[in-house]
VODOMAR-168676 format. One line per field, with one value per residue (C-alpha): residue in one letter; residue number from 1; x, y negated, z negated. Coordinates in nm, 2 decimals, always signed. Example, Ala and Ser with C-alpha at 12.3 -4.5 7.8 and 13.67 -1.06 7.14 Angstrom:
residues 2
resn a | s
resi 1 | 2
px +1.23 | +1.37
py +0.45 | +0.11
pz -0.78 | -0.71
END
This chain:
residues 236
resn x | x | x | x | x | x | x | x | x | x | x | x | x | x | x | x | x | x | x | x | x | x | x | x | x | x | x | x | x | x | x | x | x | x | x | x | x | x | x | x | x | x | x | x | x | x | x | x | x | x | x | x | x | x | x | x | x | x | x | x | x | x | x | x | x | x | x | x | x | x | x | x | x | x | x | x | x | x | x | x | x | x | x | x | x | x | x | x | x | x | x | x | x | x | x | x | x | x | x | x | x | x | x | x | x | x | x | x | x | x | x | x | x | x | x | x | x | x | x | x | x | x | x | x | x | x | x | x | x | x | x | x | x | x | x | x | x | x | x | x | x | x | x | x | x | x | x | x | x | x | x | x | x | x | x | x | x | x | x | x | x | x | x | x | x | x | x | x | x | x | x | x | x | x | x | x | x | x | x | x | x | x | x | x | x | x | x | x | x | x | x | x | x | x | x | x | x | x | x | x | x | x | x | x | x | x | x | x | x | x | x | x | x | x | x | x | x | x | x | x | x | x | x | x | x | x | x | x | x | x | x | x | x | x | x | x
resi 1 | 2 | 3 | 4 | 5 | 6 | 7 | 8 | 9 | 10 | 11 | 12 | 13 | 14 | 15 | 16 | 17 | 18 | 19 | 20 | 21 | 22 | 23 | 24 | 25 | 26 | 27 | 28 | 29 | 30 | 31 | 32 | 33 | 34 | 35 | 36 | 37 | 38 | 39 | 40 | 41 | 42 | 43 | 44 | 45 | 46 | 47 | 48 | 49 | 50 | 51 | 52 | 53 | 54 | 55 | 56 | 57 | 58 | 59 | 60 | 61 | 62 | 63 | 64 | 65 | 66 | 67 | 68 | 69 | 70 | 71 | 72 | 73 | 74 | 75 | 76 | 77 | 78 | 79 | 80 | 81 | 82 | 83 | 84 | 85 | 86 | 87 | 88 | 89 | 90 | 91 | 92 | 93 | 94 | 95 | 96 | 97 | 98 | 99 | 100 | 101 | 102 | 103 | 104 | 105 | 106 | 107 | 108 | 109 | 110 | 111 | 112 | 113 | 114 | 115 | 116 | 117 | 118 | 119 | 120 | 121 | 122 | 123 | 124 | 125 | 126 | 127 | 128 | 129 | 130 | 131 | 132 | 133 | 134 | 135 | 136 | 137 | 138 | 139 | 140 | 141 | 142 | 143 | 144 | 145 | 146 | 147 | 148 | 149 | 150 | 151 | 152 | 153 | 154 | 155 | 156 | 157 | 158 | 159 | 160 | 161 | 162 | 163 | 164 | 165 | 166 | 167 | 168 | 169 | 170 | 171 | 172 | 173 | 174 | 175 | 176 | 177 | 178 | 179 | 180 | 181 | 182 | 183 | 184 | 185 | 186 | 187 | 188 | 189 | 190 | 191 | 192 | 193 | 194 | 195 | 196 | 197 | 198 | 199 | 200 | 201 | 202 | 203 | 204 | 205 | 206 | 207 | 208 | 209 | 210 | 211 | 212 | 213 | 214 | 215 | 216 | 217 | 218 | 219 | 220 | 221 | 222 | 223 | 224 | 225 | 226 | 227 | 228 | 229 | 230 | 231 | 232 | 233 | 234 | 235 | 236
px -1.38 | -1.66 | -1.53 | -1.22 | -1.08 | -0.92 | -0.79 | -0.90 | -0.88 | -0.81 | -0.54 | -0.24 | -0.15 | +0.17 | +0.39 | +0.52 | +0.56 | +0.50 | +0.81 | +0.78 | +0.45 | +0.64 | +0.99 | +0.76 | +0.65 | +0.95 | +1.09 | +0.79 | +0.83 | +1.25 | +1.24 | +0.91 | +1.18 | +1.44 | +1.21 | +1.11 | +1.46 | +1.45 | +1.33 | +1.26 | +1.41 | +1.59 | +1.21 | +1.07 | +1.38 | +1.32 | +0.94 | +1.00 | +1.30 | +1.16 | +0.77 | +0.60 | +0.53 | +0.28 | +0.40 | +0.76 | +0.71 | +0.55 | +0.85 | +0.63 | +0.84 | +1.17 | +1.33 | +1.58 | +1.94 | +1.96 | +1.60 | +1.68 | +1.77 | +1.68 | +1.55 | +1.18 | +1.09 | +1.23 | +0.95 | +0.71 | +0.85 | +1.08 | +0.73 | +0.57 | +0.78 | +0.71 | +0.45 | +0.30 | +0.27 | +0.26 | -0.17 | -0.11 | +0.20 | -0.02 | -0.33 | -0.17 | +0.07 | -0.23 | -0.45 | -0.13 | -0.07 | -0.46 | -0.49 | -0.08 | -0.02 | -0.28 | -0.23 | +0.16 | +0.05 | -0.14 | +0.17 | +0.48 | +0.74 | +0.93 | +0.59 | +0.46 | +0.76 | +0.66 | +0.30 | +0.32 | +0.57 | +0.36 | +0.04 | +0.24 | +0.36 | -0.02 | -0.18 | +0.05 | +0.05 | -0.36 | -0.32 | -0.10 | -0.35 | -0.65 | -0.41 | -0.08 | -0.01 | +0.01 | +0.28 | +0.19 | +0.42 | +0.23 | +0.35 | +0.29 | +0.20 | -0.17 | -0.15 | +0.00 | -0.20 | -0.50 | -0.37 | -0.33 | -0.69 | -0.84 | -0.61 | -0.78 | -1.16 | -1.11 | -0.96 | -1.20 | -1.46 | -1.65 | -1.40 | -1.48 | -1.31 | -1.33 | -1.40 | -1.48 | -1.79 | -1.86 | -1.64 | -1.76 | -1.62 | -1.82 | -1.74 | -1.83 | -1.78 | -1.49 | -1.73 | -1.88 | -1.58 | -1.38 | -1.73 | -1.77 | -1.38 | -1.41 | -1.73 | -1.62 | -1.30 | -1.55 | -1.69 | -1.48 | -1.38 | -1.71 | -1.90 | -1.74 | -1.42 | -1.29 | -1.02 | -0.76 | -0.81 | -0.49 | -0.55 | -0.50 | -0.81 | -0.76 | -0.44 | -0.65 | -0.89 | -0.65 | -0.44 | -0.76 | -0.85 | -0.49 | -0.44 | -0.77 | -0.66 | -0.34 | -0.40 | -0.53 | -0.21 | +0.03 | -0.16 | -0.02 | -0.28 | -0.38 | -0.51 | -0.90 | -1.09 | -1.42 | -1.31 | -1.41 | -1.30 | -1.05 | -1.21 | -1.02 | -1.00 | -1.27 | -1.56 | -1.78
py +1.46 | +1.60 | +1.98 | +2.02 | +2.42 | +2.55 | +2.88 | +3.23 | +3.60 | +3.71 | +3.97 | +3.95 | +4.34 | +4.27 | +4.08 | +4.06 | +3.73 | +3.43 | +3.29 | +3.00 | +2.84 | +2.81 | +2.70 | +2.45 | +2.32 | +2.29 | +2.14 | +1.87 | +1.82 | +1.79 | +1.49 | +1.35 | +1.35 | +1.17 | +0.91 | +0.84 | +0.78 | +0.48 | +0.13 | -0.16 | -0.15 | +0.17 | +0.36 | +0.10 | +0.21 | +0.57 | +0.55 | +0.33 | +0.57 | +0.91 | +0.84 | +0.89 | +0.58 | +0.59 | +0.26 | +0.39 | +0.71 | +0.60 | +0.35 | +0.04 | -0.10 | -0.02 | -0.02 | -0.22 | -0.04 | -0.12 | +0.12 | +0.42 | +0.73 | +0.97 | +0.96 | +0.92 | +1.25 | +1.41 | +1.20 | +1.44 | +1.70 | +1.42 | +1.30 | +1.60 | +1.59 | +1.27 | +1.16 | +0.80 | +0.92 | +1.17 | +1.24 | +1.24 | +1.55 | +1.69 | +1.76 | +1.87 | +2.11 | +2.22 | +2.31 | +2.47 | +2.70 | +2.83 | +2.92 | +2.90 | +3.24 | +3.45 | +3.27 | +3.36 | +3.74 | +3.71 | +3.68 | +3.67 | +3.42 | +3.35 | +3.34 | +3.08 | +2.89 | +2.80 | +2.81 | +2.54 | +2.33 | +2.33 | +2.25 | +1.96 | +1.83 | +1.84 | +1.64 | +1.37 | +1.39 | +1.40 | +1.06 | +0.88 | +0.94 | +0.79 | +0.51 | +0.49 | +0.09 | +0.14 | +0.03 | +0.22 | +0.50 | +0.85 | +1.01 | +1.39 | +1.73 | +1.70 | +1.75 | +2.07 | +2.19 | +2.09 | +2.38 | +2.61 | +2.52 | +2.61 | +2.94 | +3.06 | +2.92 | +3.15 | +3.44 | +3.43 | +3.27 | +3.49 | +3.47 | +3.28 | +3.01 | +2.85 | +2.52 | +2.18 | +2.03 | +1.73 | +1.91 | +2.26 | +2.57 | +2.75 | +3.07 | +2.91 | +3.10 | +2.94 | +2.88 | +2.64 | +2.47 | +2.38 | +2.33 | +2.05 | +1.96 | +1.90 | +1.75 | +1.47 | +1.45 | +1.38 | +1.15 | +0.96 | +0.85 | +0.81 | +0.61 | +0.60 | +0.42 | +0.16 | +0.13 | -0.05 | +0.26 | +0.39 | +0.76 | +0.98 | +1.15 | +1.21 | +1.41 | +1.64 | +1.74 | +1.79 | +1.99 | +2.14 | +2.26 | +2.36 | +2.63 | +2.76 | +2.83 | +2.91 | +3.17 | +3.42 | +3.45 | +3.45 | +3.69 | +4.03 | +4.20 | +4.43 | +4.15 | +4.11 | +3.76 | +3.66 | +3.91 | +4.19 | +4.51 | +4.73 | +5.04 | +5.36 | +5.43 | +5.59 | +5.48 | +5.28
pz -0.51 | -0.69 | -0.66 | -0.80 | -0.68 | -0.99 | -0.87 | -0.70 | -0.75 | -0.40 | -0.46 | -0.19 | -0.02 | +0.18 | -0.03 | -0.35 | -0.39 | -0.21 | -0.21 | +0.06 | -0.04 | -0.41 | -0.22 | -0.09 | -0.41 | -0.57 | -0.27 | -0.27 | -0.66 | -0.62 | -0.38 | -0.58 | -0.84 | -0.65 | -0.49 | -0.90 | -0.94 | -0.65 | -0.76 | -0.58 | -0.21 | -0.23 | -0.28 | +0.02 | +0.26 | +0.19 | +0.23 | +0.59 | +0.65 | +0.63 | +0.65 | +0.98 | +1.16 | +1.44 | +1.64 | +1.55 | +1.70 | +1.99 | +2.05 | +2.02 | +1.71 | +1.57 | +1.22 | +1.15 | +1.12 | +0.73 | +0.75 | +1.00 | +0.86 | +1.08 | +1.45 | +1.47 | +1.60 | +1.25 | +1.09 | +1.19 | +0.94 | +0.65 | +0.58 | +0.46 | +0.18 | +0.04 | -0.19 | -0.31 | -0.69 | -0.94 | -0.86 | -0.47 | -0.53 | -0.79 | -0.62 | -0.30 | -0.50 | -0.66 | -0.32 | -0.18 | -0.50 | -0.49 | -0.10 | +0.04 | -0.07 | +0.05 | +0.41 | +0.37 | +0.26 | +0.63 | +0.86 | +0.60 | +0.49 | +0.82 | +1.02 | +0.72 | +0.79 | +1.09 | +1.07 | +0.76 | +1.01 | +1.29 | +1.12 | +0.92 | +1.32 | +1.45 | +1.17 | +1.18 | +1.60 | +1.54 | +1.36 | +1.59 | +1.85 | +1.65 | +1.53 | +1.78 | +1.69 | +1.32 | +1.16 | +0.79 | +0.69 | +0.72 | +0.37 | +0.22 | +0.25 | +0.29 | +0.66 | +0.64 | +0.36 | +0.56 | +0.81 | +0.51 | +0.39 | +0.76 | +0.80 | +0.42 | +0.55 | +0.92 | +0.66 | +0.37 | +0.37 | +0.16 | -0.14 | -0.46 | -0.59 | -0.95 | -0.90 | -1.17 | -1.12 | -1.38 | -1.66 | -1.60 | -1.41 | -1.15 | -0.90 | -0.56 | -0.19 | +0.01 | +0.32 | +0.08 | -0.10 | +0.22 | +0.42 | +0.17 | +0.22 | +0.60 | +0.58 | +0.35 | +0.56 | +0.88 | +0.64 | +0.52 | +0.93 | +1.03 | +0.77 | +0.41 | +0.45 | +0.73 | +0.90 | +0.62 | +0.40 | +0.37 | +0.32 | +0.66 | +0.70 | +1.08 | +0.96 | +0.70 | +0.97 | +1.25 | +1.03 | +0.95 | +1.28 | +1.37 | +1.08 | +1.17 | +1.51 | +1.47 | +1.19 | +1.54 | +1.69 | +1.33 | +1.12 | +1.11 | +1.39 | +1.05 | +0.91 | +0.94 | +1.01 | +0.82 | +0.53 | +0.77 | +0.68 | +0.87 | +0.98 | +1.04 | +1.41 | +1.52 | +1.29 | +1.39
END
């Protein structure tokens, strides 16, 4: 992509640390790791075994025993752990670092938990229904980043981020950054790629869509949309 987010300054005020979006990424990088270790058809069984298959899921095909590892619903969450290559872990580690912990300082680790789960469940359920007869392995965390990016666009959209444009570092507003995210995400479905791409764009924006919705209900109830401020009762 042409804009490259770099990092923020948007300070976090209820926790100290975020300590699940960084179990995430060393979770993500740990099994990176091990899949390195894998050559040949050891790599291919894990990939088939624990990547999200949309004719699997939907019972049309079946691995073969040799291939099954886990039952086809677990899929849905083995999958957004794996990655095709070092570039694919590294920019979704790098998108989850910048906006994952201000959306965990929003509702909290155990609420993140599930809120990262759920969105990670949605985007892959949001491709199987654009594509239910294909028999490509759904693979990595973009999904469930794609919820953390639309949780940080509902919460701050007025925030800057540093961004690389053609070698050089700007301070641009969020609405803007992920506004030109999920437009090249409708893009890319619509008139930039065809149908044997094999990156899951339908994923990114249902992910997309889910973490902005869901970020209503698992915010702490303190926790002001649109960078609104929090008035003391009684002032209008």
């Amino acid at each position: 992509m042409v804009l490259l987010p770099l990092y923020d300054r948007n300070p976090r005020h209820r926790i100290p640390f975020q300590y699940v979006t960084v179990a995430v990424i060393g979770l993500c990088v740990i099994v990176y790791l091990m899949q390195s270790d894998l050559t040949g058809r050891d790599g291919h069984r894990l990939i088939l075994g624990l990547g999200m298959i949309p004719s699997v899921l939907m019972g049309e095909a079946h691995l073969s025993e040799d291939l099954y590892l886990v039952p086809a619903w677990m899929t849905l969450l083995t999958s957004a752990f794996l990655h095709g290559g070092f570039w694919h872990l590294a920019g979704n580690m790098l998108y989850l670092w910048i906006f994952g912990d201000n959306v965990e300082d929003s509702m909290g680790h155990t609420r993140f938990i599930g809120f990262y789960i759920l969105c990670a469940v949605i985007a892959s359920l949001t491709q199987v229904a654009v594509d239910p007869q294909s028999d490509i392995p759904l693979i990595g965390a973009s999904g469930a980043i794609s919820g953390v990016l639309g949780a940080y666009f509902v919460l701050h959209p007025r925030r800057r981020i540093w961004v690389l444009v053609i070698f050089r570092t700007f301070p641009m507003p969020v609405w803007l950054v992920l506004g030109v995210w999920i437009g090249f995400q409708f893009a890319s479905v619509t008139i930039l790629f065809d149908e044997t791409s094999n990156t899951a764009f339908w994923a990114h924006i249902g992910g997309f869509v889910a973490g902005a919705i869901l970020i209503i209900p698992f915010r702490h109830k303190s926790v002001p949309l649109f960078d609104r401020v929090k008035r003391p009762p009684g002032q209008r």
